[in-house]
LOPA-69349 format. One line per field, with one value per residue (C-alpha): residue in three letters; x, y, z. Coordinates in steps of 0.05 Angstrom, whole numbers, plus 32768, in hexadecimal, padded with zeros to 4 digits. Example, Ala and Ser with C-alpha at 12.3 -4.5 7.8 and 13.67 -1.06 7.14 Angstrom:
! LOPA-69349
resn ALA SER
xx 80F6 8111
yy 7FA6 7FEB
zz 809C 808F
END
This chain:
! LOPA-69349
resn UNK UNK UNK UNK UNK UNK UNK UNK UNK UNK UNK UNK UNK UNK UNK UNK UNK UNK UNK UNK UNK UNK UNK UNK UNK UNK UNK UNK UNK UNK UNK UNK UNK UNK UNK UNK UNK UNK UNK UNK UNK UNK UNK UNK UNK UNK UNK UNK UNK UNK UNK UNK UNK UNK UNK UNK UNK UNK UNK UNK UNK UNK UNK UNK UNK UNK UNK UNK UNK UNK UNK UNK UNK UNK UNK UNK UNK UNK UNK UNK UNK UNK UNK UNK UNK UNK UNK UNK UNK UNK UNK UNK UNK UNK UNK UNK UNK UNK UNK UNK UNK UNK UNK UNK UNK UNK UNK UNK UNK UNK UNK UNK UNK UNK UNK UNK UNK UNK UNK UNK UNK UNK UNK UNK UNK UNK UNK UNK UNK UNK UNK UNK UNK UNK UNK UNK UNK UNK UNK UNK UNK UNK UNK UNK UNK UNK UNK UNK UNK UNK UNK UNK UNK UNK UNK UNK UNK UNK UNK UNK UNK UNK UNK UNK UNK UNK UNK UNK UNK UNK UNK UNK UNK UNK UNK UNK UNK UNK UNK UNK UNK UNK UNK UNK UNK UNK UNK UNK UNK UNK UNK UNK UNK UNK UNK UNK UNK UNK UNK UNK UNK UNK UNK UNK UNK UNK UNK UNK UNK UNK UNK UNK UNK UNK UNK UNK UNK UNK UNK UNK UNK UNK UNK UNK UNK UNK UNK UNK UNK UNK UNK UNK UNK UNK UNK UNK UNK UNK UNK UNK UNK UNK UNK UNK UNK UNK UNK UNK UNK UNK UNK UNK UNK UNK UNK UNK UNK UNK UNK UNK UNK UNK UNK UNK UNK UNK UNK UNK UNK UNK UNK UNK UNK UNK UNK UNK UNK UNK UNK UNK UNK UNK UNK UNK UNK UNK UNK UNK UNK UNK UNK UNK UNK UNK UNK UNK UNK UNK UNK UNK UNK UNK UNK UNK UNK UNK UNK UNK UNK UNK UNK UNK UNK UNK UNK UNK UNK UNK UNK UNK UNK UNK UNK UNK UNK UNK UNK UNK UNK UNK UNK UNK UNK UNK UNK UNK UNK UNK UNK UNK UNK UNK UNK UNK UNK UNK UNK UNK UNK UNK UNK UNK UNK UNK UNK UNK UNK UNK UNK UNK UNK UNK UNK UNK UNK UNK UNK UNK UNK UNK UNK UNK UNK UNK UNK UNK UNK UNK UNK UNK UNK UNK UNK
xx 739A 7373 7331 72F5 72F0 72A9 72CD 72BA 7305 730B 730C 734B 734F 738A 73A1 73D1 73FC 7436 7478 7476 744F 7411 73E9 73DA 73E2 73C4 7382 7381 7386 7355 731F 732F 7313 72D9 72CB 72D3 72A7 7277 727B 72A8 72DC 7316 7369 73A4 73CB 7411 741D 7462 7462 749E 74A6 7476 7441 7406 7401 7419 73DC 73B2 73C2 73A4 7367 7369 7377 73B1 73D5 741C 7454 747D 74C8 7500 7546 7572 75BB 75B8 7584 7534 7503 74B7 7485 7441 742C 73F8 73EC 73D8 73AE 738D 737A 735B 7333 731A 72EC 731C 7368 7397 73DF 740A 7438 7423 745F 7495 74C8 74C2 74FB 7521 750B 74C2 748D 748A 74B0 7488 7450 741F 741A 740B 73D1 73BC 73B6 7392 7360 735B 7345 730B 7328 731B 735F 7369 73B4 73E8 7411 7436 7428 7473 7473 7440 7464 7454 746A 74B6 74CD 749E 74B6 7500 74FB 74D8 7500 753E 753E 7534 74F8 750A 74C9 748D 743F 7429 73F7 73C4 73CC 73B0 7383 7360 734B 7302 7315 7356 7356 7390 73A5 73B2 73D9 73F6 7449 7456 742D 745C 7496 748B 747A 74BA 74DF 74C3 74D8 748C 74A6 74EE 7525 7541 758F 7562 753D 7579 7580 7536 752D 7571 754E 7506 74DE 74FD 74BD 74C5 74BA 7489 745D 745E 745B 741B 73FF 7411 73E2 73B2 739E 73BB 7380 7351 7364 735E 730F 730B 7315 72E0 72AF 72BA 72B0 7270 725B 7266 723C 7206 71FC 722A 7259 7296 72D6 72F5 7346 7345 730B 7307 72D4 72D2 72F4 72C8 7294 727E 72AF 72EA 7303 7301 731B 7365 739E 73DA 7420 7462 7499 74C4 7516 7547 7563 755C 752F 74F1 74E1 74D4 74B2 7485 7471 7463 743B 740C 73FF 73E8 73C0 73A1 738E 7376 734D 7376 7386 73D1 73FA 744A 7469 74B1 74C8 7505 752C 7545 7515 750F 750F 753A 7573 7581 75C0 75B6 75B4 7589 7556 7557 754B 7515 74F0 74F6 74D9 74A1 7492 7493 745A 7439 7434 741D 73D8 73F8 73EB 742F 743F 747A 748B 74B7 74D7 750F 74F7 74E8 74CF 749E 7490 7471 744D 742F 7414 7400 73D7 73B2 739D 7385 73C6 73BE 73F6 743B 746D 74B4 74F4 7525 7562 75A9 75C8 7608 7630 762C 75F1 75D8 7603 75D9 759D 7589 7561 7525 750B 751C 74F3 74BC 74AC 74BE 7497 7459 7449 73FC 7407 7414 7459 746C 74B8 74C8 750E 7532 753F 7564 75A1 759C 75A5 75D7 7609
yy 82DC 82D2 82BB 82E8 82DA 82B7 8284 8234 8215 81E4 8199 8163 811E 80F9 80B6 8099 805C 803D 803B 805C 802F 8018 803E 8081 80A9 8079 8081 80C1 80D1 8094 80BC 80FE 80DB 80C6 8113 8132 8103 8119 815D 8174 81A7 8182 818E 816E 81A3 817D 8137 810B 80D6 80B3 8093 8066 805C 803D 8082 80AE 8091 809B 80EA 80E8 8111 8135 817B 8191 81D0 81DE 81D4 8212 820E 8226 8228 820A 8204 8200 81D1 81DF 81C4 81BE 81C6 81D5 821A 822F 8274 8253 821B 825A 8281 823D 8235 81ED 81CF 8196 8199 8155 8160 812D 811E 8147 8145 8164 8192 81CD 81E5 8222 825D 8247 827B 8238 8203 81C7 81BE 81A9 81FC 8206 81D2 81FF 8235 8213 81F7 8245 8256 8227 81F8 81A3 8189 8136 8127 80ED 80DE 80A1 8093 8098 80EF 80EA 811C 80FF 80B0 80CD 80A1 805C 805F 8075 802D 7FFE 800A 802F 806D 80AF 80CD 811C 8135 812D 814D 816C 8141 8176 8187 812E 8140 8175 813E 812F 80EE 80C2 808C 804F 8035 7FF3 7FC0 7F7E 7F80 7F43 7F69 7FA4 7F86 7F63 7FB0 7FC6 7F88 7F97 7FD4 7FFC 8023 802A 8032 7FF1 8008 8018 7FE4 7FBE 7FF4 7FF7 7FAF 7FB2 7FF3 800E 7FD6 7FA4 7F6E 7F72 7FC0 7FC7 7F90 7FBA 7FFC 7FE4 7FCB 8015 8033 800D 8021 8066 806B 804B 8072 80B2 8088 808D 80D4 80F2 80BC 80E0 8128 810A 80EC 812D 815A 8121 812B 80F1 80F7 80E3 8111 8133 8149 818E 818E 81B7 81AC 81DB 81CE 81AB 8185 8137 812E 8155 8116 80E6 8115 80FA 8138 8127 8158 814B 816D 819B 819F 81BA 816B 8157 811B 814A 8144 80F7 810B 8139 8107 80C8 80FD 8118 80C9 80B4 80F1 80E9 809B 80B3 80F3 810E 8155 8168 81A0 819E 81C5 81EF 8207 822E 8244 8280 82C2 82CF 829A 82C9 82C1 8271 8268 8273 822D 8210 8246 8238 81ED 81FA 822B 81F0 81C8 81F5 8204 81C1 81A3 81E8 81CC 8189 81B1 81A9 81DF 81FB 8219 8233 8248 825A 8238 8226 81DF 81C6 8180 81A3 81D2 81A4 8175 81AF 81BF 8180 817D 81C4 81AE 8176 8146 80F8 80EB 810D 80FB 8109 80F1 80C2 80F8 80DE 8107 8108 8109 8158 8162 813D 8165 81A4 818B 8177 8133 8154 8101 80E5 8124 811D 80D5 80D9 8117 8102 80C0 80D6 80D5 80AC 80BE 80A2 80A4 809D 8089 809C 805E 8081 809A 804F 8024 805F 8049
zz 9118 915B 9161 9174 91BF 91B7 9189 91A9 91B2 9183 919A 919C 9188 9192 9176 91A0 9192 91B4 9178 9138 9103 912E 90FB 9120 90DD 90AC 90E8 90E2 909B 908E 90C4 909F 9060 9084 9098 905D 903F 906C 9059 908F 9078 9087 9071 9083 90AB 90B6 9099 90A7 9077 9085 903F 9053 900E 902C 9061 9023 9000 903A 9030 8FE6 8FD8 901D 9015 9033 904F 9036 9068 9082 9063 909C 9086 90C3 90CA 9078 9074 906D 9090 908F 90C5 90C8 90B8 90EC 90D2 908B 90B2 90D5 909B 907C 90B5 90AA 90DA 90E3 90E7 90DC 9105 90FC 913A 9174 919E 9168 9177 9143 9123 913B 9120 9123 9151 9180 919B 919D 9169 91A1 91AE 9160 916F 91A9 917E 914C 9184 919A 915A 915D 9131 9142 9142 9137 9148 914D 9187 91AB 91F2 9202 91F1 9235 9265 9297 9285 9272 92AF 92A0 9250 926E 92A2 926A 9229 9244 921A 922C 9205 91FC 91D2 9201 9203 9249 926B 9263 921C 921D 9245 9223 91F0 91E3 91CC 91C5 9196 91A1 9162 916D 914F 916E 917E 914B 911B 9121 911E 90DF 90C8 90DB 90BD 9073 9076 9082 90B5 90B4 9077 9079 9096 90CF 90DF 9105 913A 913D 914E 9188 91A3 91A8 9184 91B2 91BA 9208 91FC 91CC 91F9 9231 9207 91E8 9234 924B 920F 9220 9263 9252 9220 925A 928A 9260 924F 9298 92A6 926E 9293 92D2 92B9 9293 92CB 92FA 92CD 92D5 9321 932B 9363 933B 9350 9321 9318 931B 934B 9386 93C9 9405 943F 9472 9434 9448 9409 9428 9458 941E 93E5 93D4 93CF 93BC 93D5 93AF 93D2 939C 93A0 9371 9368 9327 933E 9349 9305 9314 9352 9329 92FB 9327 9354 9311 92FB 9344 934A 9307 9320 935A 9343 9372 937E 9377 9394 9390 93C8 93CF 940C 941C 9455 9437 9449 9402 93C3 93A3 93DA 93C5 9399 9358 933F 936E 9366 9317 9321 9355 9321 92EE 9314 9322 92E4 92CE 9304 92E8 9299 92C1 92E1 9320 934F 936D 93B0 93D2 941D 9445 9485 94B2 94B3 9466 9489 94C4 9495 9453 9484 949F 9463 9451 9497 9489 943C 9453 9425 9425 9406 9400 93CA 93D7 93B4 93C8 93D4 93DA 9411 9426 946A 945B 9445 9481 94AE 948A 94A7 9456 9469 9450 943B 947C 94A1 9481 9482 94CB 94DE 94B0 94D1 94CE 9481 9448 9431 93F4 93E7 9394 9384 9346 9320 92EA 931C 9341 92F2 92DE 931D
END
């Protein structure tokens, strides 16, 4: 059911917390009442409750979509139902958990793309997230609390919002929460306290929301500002070559491999650039005369990698050469790069022997530049 192509996109709010039972839901459900009682047509298009009663009360007197039952491996399963949200057509849609993996057999994989669709369809979306499903703070969340986080939200899907609300509620304050049982079924509370809702985490969990949430303030400031005349750079911004603002712009290179550490690379490179208002351009470069020639693997890995600066708004390029070292600071020279990010690679004897020192070449053959070289903490705690 698309949307006549005149249709205004619809606009995103996101309430973002830092562990499950800061209150995102309750927040949301409590604004929802607020909207319909001011006559905005407003439904509850997916709603987790968790068994927890005061957000199952919360729900009460909102109207609200039925769930889509999928029958999986002998079990069913509800998740939203975007084609019944879509022929409702409220002005206001609530989506509970934003970064959820839909069940197989659903027409997406991740319910942030059913929330695209509803946004397509000129529908205001209000939606729940924690800051750890951030794509690009995988590695930070990965270093502070130890644990891997596998569902995760594109940066740019974030940063679409109009607005992001933090939910806010102090670590002691949560803990008791999870200690009464609010959050948590009570066999689960042990592994909860020895694991994610560790104080040390959830302090610096809540510290990261925080400035996430500022930072995020920051960057609708600077767009604001920028239609106001203001000279306030912008991310995605673009100046010809040769402007006053051209020798004072920051840009921002990350070098792309097949090793699996890119994907760090990737991610520091999109948060710095983001800081920065910087733009951001990650760079492959092969020896081979065609990209089809590499090996089979390392052409795979390479196009993940691509693909994934690509769902990060970076802009990707990739060129050939018999020197990958002469040939990215080269590039980085001509565009006009003030900073190149390249990974920390662990070669060995052969590899050096290959003439695969692409780190070393770099750093030495960029001395004009600022190189940064990222290491991959993950491989150095896993030895």
């Amino acid at each position: 059911m698309p949307a006549p192509p005149d249709t205004p996109r619809g606009s995103l709010k996101v309430y973002l917390g830092y562990a499950a039972g800061v209150g995102k839901t309750f927040q949301m459900l409590a604004d929802g009442h607020g909207a319909a009682q001011r006559g905005l047509d407003t439904v509850v298009a997916y709603f987790q409750p968790h068994a927890r009663p005061d957000t199952i009360a919360q729900v009460q007197g909102l109207q609200t979509v039925p769930h889509r039952k999928i029958e999986y491996r002998g079990k069913l399963f509800e998740e939203m139902d975007t084609q019944a949200v879509l022929r409702r057509k409220p002005q206001i849609a609530l989506v509970d958990e934003l970064a959820h993996t839909n069940i197989p057999g659903s027409e997406r994989t991740k319910r942030w793309e059913d929330v695209q669709i509803l946004l397509d369809a000129g529908i205001e979306v209000w939606t729940t997230m924690n800051v750890q499903h951030i794509e690009s703070l995988n590695d930070q969340i990965w270093q502070i609390t130890g644990i891997q986080v596998r569902e995760t939200v594109p940066d740019g899907i974030v940063r679409q919002a109009a607005e992001i609300v933090a939910v806010d509620v102090t670590p002691d304050a949560l803990l008791n929460r999870l200690k009464r049982g609010a959050i948590y079924k009570p066999e689960m509370v042990e592994k909860a306290l020895s694991g994610f809702f560790k104080g040390s985490n959830l302090g610096a969990l809540r510290e990261l929301t925080l400035r996430q949430a500022a930072h995020e303030v920051d960057l609708r400031q600077s767009a604001y500002d920028e239609t106001r005349g203001f000279q306030v750079p912008r991310i995605s911004e673009t100046r010809p070559s040769g402007s006053n603002d051209d020798q004072t712009k920051e840009r921002i290179l990350i070098h792309i491999t097949a090793d699996p550490s890119t994907a760090m690379l990737i991610r520091r490179g999109r948060r710095v650039a983001d800081y920065l208002h910087a733009d951001c351009t990650a760079l492959f470069v092969h020896q081979t005369p065609e990209l089809s020639q590499l090996p089979a693997e390392e052409r795979q890995a390479v196009e993940k990698h691509l693909r994934f600066a690509r769902s990060l708004q970076i802009e990707t390029r990739i060129l050939s050469g018999t020197d990958i070292a002469k040939t990215v600071v080269d590039f980085a020279r001509r565009n006009q790069v003030t900073q190149i990010f390249v990974a920390h690679a662990e070669t060995g004897l052969l590899e050096r022997l290959r003439g695969r020192k692409f780190t070393e070449d770099i750093v030495r053959s960029a001395q004009d530049l600022q190189v940064t070289v990222v290491a991959d903490r993950s491989r150095r705690q896993a030895s």
